[in-house]
VOGU-3710 file (C-alpha; in Angstrom, 3 decimals, decimal comma):
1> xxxxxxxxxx> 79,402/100,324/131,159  82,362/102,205/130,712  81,681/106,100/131,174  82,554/108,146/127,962  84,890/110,800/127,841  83,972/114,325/128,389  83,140/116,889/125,424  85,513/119,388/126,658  88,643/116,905/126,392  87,598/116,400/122,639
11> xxxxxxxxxx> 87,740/120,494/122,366  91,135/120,052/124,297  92,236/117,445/121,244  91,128/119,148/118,647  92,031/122,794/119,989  95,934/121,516/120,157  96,103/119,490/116,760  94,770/123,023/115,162  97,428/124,744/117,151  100,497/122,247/116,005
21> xxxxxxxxxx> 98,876/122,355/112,372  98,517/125,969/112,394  102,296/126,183/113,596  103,305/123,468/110,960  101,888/125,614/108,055  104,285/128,808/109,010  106,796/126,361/107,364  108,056/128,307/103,633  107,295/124,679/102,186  103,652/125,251/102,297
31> xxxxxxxxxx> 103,493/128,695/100,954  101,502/126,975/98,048  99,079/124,976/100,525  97,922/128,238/101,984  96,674/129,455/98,422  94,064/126,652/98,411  90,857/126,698/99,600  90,249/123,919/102,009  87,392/122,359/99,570  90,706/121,207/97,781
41> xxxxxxxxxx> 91,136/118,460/100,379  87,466/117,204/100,601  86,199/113,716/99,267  83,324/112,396/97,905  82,557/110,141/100,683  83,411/112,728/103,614  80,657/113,775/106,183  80,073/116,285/108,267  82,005/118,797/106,265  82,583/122,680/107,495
51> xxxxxxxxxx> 80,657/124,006/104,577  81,015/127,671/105,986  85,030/127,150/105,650  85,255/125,140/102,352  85,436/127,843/99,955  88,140/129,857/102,422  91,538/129,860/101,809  94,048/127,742/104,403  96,084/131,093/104,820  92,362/132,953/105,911
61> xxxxxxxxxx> 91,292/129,817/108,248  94,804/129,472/109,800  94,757/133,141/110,767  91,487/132,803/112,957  92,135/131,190/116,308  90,284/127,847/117,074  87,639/129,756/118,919  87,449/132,609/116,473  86,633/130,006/113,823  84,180/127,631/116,256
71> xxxxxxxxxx> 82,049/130,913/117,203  81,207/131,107/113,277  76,640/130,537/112,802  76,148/126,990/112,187  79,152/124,860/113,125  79,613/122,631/115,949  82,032/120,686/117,662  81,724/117,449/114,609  82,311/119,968/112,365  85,065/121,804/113,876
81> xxxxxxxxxx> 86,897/117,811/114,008  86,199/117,874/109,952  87,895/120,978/109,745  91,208/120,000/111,656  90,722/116,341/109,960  91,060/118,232/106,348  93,875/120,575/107,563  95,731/117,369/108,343  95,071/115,582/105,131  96,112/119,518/103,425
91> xxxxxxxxxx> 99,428/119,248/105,575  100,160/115,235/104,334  100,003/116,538/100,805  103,569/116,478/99,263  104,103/120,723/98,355  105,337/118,951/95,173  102,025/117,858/94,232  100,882/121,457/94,453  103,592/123,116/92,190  102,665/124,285/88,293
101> xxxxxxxxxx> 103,522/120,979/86,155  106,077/122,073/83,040  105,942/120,012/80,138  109,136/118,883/79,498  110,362/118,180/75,976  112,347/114,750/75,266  115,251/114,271/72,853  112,932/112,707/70,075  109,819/116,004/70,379  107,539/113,349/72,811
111> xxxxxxxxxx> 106,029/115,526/75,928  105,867/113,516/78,792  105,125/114,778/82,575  107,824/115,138/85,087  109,260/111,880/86,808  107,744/109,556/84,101  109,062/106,455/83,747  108,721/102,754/83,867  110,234/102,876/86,979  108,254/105,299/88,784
121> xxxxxxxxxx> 105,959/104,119/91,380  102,302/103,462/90,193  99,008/105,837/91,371  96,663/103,735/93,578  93,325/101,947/92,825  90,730/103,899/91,388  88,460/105,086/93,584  85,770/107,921/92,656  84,772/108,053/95,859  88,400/109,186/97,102
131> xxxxxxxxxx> 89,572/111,486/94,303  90,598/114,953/95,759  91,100/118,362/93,942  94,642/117,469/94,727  94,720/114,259/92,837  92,761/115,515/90,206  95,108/118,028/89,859  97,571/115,637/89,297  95,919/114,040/87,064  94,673/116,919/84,768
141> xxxxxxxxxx> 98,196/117,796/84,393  99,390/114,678/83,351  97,100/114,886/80,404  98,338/118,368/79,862  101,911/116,889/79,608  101,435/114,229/77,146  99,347/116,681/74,908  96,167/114,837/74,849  93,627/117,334/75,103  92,256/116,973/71,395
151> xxxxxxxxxx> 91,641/113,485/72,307  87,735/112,488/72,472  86,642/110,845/75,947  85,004/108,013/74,037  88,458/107,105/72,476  89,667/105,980/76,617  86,920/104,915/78,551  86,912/101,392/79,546  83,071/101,011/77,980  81,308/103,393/75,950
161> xxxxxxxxxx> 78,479/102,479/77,668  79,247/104,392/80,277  78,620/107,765/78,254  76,038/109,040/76,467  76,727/109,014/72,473  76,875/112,586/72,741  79,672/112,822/75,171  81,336/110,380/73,014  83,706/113,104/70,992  83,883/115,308/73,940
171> xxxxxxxxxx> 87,365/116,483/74,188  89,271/115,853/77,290  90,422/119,941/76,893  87,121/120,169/78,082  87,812/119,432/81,298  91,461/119,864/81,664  90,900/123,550/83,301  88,701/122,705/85,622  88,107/121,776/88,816  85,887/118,766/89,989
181> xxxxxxxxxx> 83,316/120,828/91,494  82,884/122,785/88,445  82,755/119,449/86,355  80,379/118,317/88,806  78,299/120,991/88,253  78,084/121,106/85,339  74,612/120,349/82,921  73,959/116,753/81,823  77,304/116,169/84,243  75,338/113,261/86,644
191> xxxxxxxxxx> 77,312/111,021/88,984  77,857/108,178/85,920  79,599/110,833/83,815  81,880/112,296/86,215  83,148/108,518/87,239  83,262/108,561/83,480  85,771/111,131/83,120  87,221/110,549/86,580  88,596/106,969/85,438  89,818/108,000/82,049
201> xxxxxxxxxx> 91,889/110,705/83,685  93,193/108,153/86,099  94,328/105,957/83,936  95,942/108,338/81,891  98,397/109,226/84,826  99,044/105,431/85,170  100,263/105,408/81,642  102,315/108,700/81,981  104,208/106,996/84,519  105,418/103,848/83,016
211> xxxxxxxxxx> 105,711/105,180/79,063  108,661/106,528/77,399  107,693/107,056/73,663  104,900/108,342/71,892  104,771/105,069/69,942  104,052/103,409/73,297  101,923/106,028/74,623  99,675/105,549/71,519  100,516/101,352/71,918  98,722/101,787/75,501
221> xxxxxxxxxx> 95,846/103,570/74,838  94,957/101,118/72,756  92,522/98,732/74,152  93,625/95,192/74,280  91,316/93,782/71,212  92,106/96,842/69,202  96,020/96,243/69,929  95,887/92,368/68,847  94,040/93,700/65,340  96,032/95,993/64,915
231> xxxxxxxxxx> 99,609/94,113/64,989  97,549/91,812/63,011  96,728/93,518/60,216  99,939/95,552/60,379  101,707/91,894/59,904  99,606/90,939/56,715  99,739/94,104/55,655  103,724/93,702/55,018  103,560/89,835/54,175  102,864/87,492/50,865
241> xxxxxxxxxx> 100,725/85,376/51,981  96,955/85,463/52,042  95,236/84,641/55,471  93,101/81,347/55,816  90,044/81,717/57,122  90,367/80,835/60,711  93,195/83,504/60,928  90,737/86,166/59,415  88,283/85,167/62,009  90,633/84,883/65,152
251> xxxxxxxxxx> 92,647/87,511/64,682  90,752/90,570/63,120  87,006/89,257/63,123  86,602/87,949/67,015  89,210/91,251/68,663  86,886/93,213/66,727  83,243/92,157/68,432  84,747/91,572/71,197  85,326/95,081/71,360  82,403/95,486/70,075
261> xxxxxxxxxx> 80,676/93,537/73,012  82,432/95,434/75,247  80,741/98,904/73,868  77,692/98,571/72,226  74,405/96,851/72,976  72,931/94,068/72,641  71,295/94,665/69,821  73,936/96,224/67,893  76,004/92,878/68,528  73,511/90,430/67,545
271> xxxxxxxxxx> 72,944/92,231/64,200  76,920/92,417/63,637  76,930/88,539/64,087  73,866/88,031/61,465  76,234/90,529/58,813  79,593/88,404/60,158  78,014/84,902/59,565  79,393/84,232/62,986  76,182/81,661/63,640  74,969/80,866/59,940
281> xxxxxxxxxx> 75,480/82,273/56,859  76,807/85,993/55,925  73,061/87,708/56,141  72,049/90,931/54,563  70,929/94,302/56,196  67,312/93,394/54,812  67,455/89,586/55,648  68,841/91,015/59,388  66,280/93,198/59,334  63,920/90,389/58,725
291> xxxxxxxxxx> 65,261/88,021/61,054  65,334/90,739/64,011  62,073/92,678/63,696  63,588/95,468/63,169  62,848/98,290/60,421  65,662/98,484/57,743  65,856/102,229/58,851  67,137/101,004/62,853  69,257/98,591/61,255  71,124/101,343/59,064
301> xxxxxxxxxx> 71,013/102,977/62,121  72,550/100,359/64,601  75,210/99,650/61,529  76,046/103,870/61,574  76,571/103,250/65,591  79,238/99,979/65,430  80,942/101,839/62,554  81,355/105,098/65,052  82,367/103,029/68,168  85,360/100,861/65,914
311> xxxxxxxxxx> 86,449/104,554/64,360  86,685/105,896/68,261  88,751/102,827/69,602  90,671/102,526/66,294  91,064/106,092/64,986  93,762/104,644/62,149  91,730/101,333/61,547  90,198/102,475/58,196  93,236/103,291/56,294  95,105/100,264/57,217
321> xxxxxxxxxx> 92,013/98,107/56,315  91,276/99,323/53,063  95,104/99,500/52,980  94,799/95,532/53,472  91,954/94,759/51,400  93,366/96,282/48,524  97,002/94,219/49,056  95,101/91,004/49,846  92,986/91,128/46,349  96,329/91,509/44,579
331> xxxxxxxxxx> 97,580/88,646/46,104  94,454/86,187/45,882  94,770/86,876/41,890  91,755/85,357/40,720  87,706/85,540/42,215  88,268/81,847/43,558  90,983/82,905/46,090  89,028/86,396/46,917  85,712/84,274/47,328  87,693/81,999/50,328
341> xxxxxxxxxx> 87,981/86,111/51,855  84,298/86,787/51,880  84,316/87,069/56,264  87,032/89,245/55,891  85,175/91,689/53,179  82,146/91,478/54,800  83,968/92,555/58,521  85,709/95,388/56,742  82,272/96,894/55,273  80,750/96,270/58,931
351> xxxxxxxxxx> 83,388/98,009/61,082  84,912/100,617/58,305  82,318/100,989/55,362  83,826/102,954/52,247  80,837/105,354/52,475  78,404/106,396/55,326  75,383/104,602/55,454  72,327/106,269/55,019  69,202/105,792/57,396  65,814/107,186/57,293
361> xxxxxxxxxx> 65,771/108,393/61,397  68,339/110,401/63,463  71,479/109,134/64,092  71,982/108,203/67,945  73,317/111,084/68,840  71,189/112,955/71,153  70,500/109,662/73,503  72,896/107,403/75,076  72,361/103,417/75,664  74,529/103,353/78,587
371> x> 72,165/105,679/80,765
//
């Protein structure tokens, strides 16, 4: 067996990366690194972390000596390795990641951050696990830049399950001035949320650094169903001709629960195929009801939840459906032709009902399916 190495020529290692990092940080290009405190730099996933020196500033740790700082009640050699390990990460970290972001304006009024483009290079994976202050940062301000903090969290995550109904409308202002150890401390904020609001934000940067308009910033958060309908319906909208049947049910009714699939559950789904006639005939609320086991009151009450999860992912998709119905029944002309449009009626009262449906029980709005 090989012998190991002695502890003193780790100290020796350690001791003369702090020194060359220490000496690296006199450099005016870090003046904004030195602000920071070194909790900036630490992950998720990181162990053994210095928690006497996390909330300290660089500029405070780098004035200590590497004795100075290793004499400090309750850290040890592993933890003085964490600490030189983050200083190193702090010292990879481009200054201009660090610097105030300023929304610049475009020629046609869009806000877009800094360096946008579609030929920028594209953030890495998504990892919750490896997000940083510094790329949150990043990412906060890219939502700051395209002017997005009215928008509701539910509207951009990948599945609503994911959130509780509640945090559903929760604007992403919210969270845009602060950091993640205040979101992660905050109440009802549990590990599922903050990955939650972690991979909306991260996506959002993606987009911000391929998009050029507002018309394609909109365009891309979009999901993909809700983008297909949406051209759709845009397309009959401006056309004379009435949709047969199997273009009503490919190209607004299936996007639609798909989406649908993708955000509510189970049960929500199965009743939306009883009122779509996707397996049988078009069935009533009662007759679902019936067929489900369910009290007419839950029904009304799953029916209230698809109709709030279709006005999240498709903000505009009421007008321009009632916008549609209303062209389409000119066109048809007589009750025959509207009669051959009954899936499309009956989808249109099922995703974006004229009136709010009234149940007999709370809405879901205190208790999330997701978890």
């Amino acid at each position: 067996m090989q012998p190991t190495k002695p502890r003193t020529h780790d100290r020796v290692q350690a001791v003369s990366r702090f020194d060359r990092l220490r000496e690296m940080f006199r450099d005016p290009r870090y003046t904004s690194h030195l602000e920071k405190p070194l909790a900036f730099w630490a992950l998720p996933n990181d162990r053994r972390l210095p928690s006497a020196f996390l909330n300290r500033t660089l500029k405070d740790l780098l004035d200590s000596s590497y004795s100075e700082l290793a004499a400090t009640p309750g850290v040890g050699s592993k933890k003085m390795l964490s600490l030189v390990d983050l200083l190193a990460r702090a010292a990879d970290t481009d200054p201009a990641d660090l610097a105030p972001v300023a929304i610049i304006p475009r020629r046609d009024g869009d806000h877009r951050a800094p360096g946008a483009g579609r030929g920028s290079r594209r953030a890495a994976g998504f990892n919750p696990n490896q997000v940083s202050e510094v790329a949150w940062g990043k990412w906060r301000a890219s939502v700051v830049a395209l002017s997005l903090e009215k928008e509701p969290l539910g509207r951009l995550i990948p599945s609503l399950r994911e959130l509780p109904c509640a945090g559903w409308n929760t604007p992403l202002g919210q969270y845009t001035g602060r950091t993640l150890a205040e979101i992660r401390n905050m109440k009802t904020h549990g590990r599922k949320r903050v990955r939650a609001i972690l991979e909306v934000f991260h996506n959002l940067h993606e987009i911000a650094s391929r998009v050029e308009t507002m018309d394609e910033l909109a365009d891309e958060m979009c999901s993909r169903p809700v983008r297909a309908v949406s051209r759709w319906t845009q397309q009959t909208l401006h056309g004379e001709r009435v949709p047969s049947r199997g273009d009503v049910l490919d190209r607004f009714i299936r996007p639609l629960l798909e989406q649908l699939e993708t955000d509510a559950p189970a049960q929500a789904v199965r009743l939306a195929r009883f009122r779509l006639g996707i397996d049988g005939p078009i069935t009533s609320a009662g007759e679902a009801a019936r067929r489900m086991g369910l009290t007419r009151a839950r029904v009304y009450q799953l029916l209230n939840m698809i109709n709030d999860i279709l006005i999240l992912r498709w903000p505009g998709g009421r007008r321009r459906v009632h916008d549609l119905c209303d062209h389409l029944t000119i066109l048809s002309g007589d009750e025959a032709a509207l009669a051959k449009l009954d899936q499309f009626f009956a989808a249109v009262e099922l995703f974006y009902p004229r009136h709010r449906r009234l149940t007999l029980v709370a809405t879901p709005g205190k208790r999330g399916f997701g978890g």
